[in-house]
C-alpha positions in Angstrom: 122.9 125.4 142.4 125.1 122.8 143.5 126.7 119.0 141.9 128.0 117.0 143.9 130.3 114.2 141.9 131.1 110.6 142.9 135.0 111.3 144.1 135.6 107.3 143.1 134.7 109.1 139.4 136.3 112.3 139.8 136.8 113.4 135.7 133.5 112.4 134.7 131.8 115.7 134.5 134.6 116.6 132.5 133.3 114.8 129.6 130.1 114.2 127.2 127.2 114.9 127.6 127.6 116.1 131.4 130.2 118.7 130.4 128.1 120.7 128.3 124.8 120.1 130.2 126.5 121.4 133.1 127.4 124.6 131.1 124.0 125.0 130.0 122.9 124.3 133.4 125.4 127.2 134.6 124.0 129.5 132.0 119.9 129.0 133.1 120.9 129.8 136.7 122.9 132.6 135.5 120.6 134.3 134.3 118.6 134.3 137.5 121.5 135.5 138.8 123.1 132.8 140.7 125.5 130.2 139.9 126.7 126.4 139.5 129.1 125.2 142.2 130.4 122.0 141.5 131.8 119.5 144.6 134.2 116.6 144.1 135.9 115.1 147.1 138.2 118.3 148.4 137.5 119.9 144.9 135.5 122.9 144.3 135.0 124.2 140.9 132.4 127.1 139.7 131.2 125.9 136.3 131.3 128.9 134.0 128.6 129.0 131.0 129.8 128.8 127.7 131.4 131.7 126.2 130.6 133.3 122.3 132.1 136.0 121.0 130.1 138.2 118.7 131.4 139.0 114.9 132.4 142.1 113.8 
Protein backbone atom coordinates (compact mmCIF):
# COMPACT_ATOMS: atom_id res chain seq x y z
CA UNK A 1 0.00 0.00 0.00
CA UNK A 2 1.18 3.31 -0.75
CA UNK A 3 0.71 7.33 0.98
CA UNK A 4 1.50 9.82 -0.89
CA UNK A 5 1.92 13.16 1.38
CA UNK A 6 1.43 16.89 0.40
CA UNK A 7 5.43 17.80 0.12
CA UNK A 8 4.17 21.73 0.98
CA UNK A 9 3.24 19.58 4.49
CA UNK A 10 6.00 17.32 4.70
CA UNK A 11 5.97 16.37 8.84
CA UNK A 12 2.37 15.91 8.99
CA UNK A 13 2.16 12.27 9.02
CA UNK A 14 4.45 12.47 11.66
CA UNK A 15 1.86 13.54 14.10
CA UNK A 16 -1.73 12.65 15.66
CA UNK A 17 -3.88 10.89 14.61
CA UNK A 18 -2.23 10.08 11.09
CA UNK A 19 0.93 8.74 12.88
CA UNK A 20 -0.67 5.98 14.54
CA UNK A 21 -3.38 5.28 11.98
CA UNK A 22 -0.63 4.80 9.62
CA UNK A 23 0.92 2.22 11.94
CA UNK A 24 -2.12 0.46 12.31
CA UNK A 25 -2.62 0.69 8.72
CA UNK A 26 1.05 -0.89 8.31
CA UNK A 27 0.12 -3.58 10.69
CA UNK A 28 -3.39 -4.80 8.69
CA UNK A 29 -1.44 -4.98 5.45
CA UNK A 30 1.19 -6.84 7.25
CA UNK A 31 -0.41 -9.27 8.00
CA UNK A 32 -1.38 -10.04 4.45
CA UNK A 33 1.94 -9.93 3.93
CA UNK A 34 2.76 -6.73 2.24
CA UNK A 35 3.55 -3.41 3.43
CA UNK A 36 3.07 0.57 3.77
CA UNK A 37 5.32 2.70 1.60
CA UNK A 38 5.04 6.05 2.33
CA UNK A 39 5.97 9.02 -0.48
CA UNK A 40 6.87 12.65 0.35
CA UNK A 41 8.47 14.74 -2.29
CA UNK A 42 12.07 12.82 -2.82
CA UNK A 43 11.31 11.05 0.51
CA UNK A 44 10.54 7.43 0.85
CA UNK A 45 9.88 5.92 4.16
CA UNK A 46 8.45 2.18 4.96
CA UNK A 47 6.07 2.76 7.87
CA UNK A 48 6.85 -0.04 10.37
CA UNK A 49 3.77 -1.37 12.69
CA UNK A 50 3.99 -0.69 16.16
CA UNK A 51 6.21 -2.84 18.15
CA UNK A 52 5.20 -4.68 21.83
CA UNK A 53 7.32 -6.57 23.64
CA UNK A 54 5.85 -9.51 25.59
CA UNK A 55 6.45 -9.80 29.63
CA UNK A 56 8.35 -12.25 31.20
Amino acid sequence: MTVLVDPDHPDVWRHEPWFSGLQQIAKDVELEGGYLILFCGDEVVRIEPPKFSVPA
